[in-house]
FIGUSE-453597 format. One line per 5 residues: number of its first residue (from 1); for each residue x, y, z of C-alpha. Coordinates in nm, 3 decimals. Example, Ala and Ser with C-alpha at 12.3 -4.5 7.8 and 13.67 -1.06 7.14 Angstrom:
! residues 2
1> 1.230/-0.450/0.780 ~ 1.367/-0.106/0.714
END
This chain:
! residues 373
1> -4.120/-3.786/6.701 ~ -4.344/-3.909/7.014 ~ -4.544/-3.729/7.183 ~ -4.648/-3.708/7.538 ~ -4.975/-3.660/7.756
6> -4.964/-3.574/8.113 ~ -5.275/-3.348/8.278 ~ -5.049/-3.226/8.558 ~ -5.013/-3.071/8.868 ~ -4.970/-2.704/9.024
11> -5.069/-2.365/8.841 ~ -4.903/-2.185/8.599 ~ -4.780/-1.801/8.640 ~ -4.838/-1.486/8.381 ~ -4.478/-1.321/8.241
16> -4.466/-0.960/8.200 ~ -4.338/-0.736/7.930 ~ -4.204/-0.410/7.925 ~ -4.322/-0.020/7.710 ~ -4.221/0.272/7.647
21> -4.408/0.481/7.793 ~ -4.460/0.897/7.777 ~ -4.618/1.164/7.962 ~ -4.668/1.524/7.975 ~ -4.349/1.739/8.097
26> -4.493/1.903/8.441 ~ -4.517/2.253/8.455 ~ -4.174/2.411/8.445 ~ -4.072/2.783/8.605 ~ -3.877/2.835/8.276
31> -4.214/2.764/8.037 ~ -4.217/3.024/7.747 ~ -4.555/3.180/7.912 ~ -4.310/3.231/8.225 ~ -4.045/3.409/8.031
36> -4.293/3.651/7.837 ~ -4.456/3.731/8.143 ~ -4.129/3.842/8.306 ~ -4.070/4.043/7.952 ~ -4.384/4.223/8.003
41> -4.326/4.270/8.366 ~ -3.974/4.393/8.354 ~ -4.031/4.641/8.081 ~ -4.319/4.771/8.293 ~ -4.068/4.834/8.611
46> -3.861/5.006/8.369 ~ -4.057/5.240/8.257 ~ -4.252/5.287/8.591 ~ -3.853/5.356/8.722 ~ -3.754/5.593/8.455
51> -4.056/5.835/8.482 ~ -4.022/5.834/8.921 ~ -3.685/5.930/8.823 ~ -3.799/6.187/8.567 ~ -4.030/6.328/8.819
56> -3.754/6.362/9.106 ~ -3.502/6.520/8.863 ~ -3.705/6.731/8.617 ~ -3.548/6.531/8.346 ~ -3.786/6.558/7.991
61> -4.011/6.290/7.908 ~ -3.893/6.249/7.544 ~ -3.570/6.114/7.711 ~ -3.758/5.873/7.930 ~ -3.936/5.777/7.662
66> -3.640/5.719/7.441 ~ -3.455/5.469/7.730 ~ -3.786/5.317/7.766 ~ -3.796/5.207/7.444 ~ -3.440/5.114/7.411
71> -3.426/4.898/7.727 ~ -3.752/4.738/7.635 ~ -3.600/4.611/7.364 ~ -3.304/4.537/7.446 ~ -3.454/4.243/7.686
76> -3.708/4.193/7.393 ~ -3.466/4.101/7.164 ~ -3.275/3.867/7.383 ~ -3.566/3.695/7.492 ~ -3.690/3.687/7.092
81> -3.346/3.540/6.991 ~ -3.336/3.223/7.304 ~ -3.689/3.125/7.134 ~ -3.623/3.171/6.768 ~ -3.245/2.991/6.764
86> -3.406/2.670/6.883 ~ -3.675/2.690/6.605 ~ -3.459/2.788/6.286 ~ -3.245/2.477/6.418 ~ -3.586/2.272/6.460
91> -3.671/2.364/6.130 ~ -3.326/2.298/5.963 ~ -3.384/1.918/6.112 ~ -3.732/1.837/6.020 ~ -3.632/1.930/5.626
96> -3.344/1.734/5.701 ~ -3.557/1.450/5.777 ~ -3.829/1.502/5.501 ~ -3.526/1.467/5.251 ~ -3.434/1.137/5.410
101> -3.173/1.196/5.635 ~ -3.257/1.019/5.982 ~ -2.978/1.106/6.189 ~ -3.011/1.476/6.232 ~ -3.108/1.561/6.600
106> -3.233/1.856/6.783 ~ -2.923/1.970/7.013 ~ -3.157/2.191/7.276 ~ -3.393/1.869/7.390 ~ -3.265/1.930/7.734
111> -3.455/2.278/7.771 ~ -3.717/2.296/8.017 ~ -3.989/2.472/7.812 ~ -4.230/2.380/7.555 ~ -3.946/2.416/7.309
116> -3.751/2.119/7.475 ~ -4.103/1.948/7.449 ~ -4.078/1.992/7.086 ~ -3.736/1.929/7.003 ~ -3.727/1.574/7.218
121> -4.086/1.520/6.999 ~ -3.855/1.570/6.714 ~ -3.596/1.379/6.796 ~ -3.789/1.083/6.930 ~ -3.980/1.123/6.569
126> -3.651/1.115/6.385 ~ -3.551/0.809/6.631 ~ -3.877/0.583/6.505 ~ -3.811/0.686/6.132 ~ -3.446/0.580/6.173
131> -3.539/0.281/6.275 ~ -3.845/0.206/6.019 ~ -3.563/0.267/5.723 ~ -3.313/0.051/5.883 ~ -3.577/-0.251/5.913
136> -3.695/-0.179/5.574 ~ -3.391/-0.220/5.436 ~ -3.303/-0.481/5.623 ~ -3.635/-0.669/5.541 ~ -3.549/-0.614/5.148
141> -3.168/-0.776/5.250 ~ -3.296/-1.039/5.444 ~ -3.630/-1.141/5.218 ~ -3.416/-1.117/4.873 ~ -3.094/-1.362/5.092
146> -3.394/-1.593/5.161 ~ -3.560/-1.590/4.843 ~ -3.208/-1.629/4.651 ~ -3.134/-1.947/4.819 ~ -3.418/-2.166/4.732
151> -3.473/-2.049/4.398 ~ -3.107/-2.113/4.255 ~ -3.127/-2.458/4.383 ~ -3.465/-2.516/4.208 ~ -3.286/-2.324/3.900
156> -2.991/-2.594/3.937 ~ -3.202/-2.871/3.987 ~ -3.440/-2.770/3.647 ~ -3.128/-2.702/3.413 ~ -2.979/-3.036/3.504
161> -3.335/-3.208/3.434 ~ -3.331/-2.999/3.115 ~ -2.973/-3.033/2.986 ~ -3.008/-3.404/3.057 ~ -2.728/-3.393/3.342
166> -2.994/-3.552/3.562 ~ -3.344/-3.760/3.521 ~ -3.687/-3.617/3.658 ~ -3.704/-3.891/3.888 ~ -3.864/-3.915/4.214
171> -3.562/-3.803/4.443 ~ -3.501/-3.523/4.208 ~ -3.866/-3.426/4.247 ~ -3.810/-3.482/4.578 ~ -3.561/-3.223/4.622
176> -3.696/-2.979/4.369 ~ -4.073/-3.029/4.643 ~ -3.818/-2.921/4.909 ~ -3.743/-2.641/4.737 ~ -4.047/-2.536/4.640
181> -4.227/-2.574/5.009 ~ -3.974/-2.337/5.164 ~ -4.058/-2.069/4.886 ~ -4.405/-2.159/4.965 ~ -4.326/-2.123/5.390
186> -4.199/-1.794/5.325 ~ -4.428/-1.631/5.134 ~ -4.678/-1.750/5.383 ~ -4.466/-1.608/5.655 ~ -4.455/-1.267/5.427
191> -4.831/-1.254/5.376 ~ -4.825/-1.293/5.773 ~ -4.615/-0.985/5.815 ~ -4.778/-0.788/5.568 ~ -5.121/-0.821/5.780
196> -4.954/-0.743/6.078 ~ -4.851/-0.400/5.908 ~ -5.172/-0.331/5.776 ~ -5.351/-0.445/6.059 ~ -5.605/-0.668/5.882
201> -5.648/-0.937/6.074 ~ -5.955/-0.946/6.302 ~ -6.000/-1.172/6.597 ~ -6.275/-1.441/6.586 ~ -6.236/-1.597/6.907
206> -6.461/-1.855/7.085 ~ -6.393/-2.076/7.378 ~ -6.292/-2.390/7.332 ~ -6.160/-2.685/7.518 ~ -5.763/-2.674/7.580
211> -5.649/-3.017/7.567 ~ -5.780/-3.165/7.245 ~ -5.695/-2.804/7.051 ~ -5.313/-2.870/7.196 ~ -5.321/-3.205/7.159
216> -5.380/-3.171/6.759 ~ -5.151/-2.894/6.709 ~ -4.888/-3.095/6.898 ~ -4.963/-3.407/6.605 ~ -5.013/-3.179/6.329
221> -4.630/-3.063/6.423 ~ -4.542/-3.440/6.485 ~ -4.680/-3.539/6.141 ~ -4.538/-3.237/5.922 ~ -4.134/-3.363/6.022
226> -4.203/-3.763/6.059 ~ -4.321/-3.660/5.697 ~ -4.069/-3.489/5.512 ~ -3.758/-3.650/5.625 ~ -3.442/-3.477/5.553
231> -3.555/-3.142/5.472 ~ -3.413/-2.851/5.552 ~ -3.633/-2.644/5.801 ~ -3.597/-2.349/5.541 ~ -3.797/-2.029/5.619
236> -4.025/-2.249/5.919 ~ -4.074/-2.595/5.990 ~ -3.863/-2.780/6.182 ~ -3.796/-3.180/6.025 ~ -3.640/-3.330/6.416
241> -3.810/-3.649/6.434 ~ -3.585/-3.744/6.729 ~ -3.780/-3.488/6.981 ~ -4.004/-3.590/7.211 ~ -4.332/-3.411/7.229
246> -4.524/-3.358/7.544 ~ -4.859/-3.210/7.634 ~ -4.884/-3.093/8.040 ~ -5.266/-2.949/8.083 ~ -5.426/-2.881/8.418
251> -5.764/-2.943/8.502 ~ -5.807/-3.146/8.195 ~ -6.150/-2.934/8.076 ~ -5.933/-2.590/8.089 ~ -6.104/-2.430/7.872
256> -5.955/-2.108/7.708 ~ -6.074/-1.831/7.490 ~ -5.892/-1.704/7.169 ~ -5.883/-1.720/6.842 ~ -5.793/-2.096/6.731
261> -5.624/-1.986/6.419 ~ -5.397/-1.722/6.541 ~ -5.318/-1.933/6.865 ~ -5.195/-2.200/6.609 ~ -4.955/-1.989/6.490
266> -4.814/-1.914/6.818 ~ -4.791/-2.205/6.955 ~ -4.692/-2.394/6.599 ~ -4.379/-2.140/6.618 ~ -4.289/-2.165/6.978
271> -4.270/-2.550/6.920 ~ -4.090/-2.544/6.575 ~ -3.819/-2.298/6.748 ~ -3.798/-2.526/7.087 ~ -3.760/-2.856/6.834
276> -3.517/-2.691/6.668 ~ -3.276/-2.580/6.934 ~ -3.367/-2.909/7.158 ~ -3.064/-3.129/7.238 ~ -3.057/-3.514/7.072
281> -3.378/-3.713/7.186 ~ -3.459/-3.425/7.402 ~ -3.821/-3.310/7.516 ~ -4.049/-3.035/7.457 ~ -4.256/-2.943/7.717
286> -4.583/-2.774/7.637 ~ -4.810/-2.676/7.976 ~ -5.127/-2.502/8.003 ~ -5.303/-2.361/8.329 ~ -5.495/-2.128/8.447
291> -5.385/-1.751/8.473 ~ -5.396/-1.527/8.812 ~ -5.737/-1.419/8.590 ~ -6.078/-1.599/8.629 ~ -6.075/-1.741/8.286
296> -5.726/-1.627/8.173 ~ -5.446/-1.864/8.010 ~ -5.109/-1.939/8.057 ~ -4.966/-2.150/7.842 ~ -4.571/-2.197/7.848
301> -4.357/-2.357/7.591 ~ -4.023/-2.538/7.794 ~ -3.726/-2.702/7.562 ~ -3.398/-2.837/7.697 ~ -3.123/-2.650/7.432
306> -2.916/-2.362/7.590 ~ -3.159/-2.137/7.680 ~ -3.157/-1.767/7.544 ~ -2.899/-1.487/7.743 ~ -3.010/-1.272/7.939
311> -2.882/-0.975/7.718 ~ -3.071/-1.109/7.477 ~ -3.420/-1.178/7.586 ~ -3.528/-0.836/7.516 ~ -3.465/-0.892/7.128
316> -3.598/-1.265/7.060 ~ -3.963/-1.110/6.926 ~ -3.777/-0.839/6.692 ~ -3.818/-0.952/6.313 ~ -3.526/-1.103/6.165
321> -3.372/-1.145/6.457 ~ -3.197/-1.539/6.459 ~ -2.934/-1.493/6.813 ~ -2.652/-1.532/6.869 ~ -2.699/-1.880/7.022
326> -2.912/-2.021/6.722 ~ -2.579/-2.143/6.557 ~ -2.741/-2.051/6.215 ~ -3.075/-2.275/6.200 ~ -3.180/-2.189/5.862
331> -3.472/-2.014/5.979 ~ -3.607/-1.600/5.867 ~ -3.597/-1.486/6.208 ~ -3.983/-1.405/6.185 ~ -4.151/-1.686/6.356
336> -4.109/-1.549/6.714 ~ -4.246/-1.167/6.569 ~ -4.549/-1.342/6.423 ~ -4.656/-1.496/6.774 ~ -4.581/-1.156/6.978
341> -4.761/-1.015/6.703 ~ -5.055/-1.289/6.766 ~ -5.059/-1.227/7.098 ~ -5.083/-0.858/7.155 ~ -5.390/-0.910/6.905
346> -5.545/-1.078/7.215 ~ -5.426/-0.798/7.457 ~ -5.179/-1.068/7.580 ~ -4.856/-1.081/7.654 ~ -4.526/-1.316/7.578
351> -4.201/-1.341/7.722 ~ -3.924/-1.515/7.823 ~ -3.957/-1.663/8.162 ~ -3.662/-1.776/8.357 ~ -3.620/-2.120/8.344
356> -3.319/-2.389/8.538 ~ -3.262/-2.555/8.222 ~ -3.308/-2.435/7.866 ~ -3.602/-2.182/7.752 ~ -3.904/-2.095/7.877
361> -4.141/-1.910/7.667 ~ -4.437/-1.795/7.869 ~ -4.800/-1.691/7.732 ~ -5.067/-1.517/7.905 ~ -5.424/-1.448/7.713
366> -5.666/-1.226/7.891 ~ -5.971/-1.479/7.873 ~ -6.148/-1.207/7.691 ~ -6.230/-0.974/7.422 ~ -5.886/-0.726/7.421
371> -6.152/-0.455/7.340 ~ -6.357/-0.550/7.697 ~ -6.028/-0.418/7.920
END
């Protein structure tokens, strides 16, 4: 694998990425304070009606009093059972839920009160939980498929050594090594996720020159597949030695400010993903500039395989999530969820950028502390 220099020309632009965002419900002439103020003020007109009528008619008292009462509740009670119904079904959901079942949903979300606050609350709760169980179970399916592979091939290769089928010699070792780094890759990647969970990972940034830190990361990557030859690129690592690296940084003293550890791992992944969905002797393009922000960074990450769909674009950061157009690459699908995850940690951002030819990954870091904006 060669790699490239060239401190280019023209400025680089920052991606965006999308949230979900809330906000409070604005104030609603159906609110529950409405409708028990029109309780209080109806039953008052009623009474106030049935004693002017008592008055005009000589009619007693005790039966004013008595249709009074009755009429009062009357609207009482249907204005008691529109707010309780929506609450015994609230409640009948949220024990659903606490035994485990995530697809019960509150039917009256689309009220326009503080109930229909609640209930969308409910549902939007039940909607996050849903999806926490399905990832956790898909993390368990996906880190036990992973972890299956490499170890019955070390398991293979050991019983052969051991039954005498095979000799311990150095291409056996060889493959066992092979075997044993991707175990090793993915636990690595694990530990990665679990900080990202736990949120234990603080920030030591510094500024530091961009070309020379890019320039190493770009050998370093160089280096790891010129020397493993023929491995598998397993749970991260690509082993292409036929890609051609190449390093695109304008001004040359761009200077940026992160931290260098964590930026490794973003830009170690975006290059092991470009390498490995690159074409035959085709080039990786990696090109820092400026941001729109005094002392920002864009950095963008260019290959020349078949680009990601549009439909999909949305999805590429999601754990465990390989595409449809990564014809099967060996890799956990967590390499692309690590950098987003790196990222944010700056109060960056990371996206796919549209691009003639291929994929463009684009990265924008602030230029400073995430806890200064």
């Amino acid at each position: 694998m060669s790699i490239g220099r060239d401190r280019g020309r023209g400025a680089g632009r920052a991606g965006g990425a999308g949230a979900r965002t809330g906000g409070l419900r604005p104030f609603s002439p159906f609110s529950i304070k409405t409708k028990l103020g029109t309780l209080v003020v109806v039953s008052v007109f009623i009474t106030t009606g049935l004693l002017m009528v008592a008055v005009r008619t000589s009619t007693e008292f005790r039966f004013i009093t008595v249709f009074s009462v009755i009429a009062s509740m009357l609207i009482t009670q249907f204005v008691a059972h529109s707010l309780t119904a929506p609450l015994d079904e609230m409640t009948t959901v949220a024990r659903a839920i606490s035994d485990g079942d995530y697809t019960r949903r509150v039917r009256d979300a689309g009220r326009r009160d503080e109930l229909g606050d609640l209930a969308s609350t409910i549902n939007l709760m039940a909607d996050d939980l849903e999806a926490v169980d399905r990832h956790r179970k898909e993390l368990v399916a996906n880190v036990s498929h992973e972890l299956r592979t490499p170890i019955a091939a070390l398991r293979a290769v050991l019983e052969n050594v051991v039954d005498g089928v095979s000799a311990a010699d150095p291409e056996t070792m060889r493959t066992m090594l092979k075997q044993t780094e991707r175990l090793g890759r993915l636990v690595e990647t694990l530990l990665d996720l679990s900080r990202v969970d736990n949120g234990v990972v603080p920030l030591k940034a510094r500024r530091f020159e961009v070309w020379p830190y890019l320039s190493g990361v770009l050998k370093e990557s160089g280096l790891a597949a010129a020397g493993r030859p023929g491995l598998t690129s397993g749970s991260g690592g690509h082993t292409r030695n036929d890609v051609h690296l190449h390093l695109d940084v304008f001004p040359p003293e761009l200077t940026a400010y992160a931290d260098a550890e964590r930026l490794h791992q973003v830009v170690a992944n975006l290059i092991d993903n470009a390498v490995k969905h690159s074409p035959p002797h085709g080039r990786v393009t990696v090109r820092a500039r400026e941001a729109d922000a005094p002392g920002s960074l864009a950095l963008e990450v260019r290959d020349e395989g078949p680009g990601i769909p549009e439909a999909e674009r949305h999805r590429v950061f999601e754990r465990f999530n390989r595409g449809s157009a990564n014809g099967g690459d060996g890799g956990t699908g967590l390499g692309l969820a690590i950098a987003r995850w790196a990222v944010g940690l700056h109060g960056g951002r990371i996206g796919v950028a549209e691009s003639s030819r291929g994929c463009r990954i684009l990265v924008t870091l602030p230029g400073s502390s995430p806890a200064s904006h």
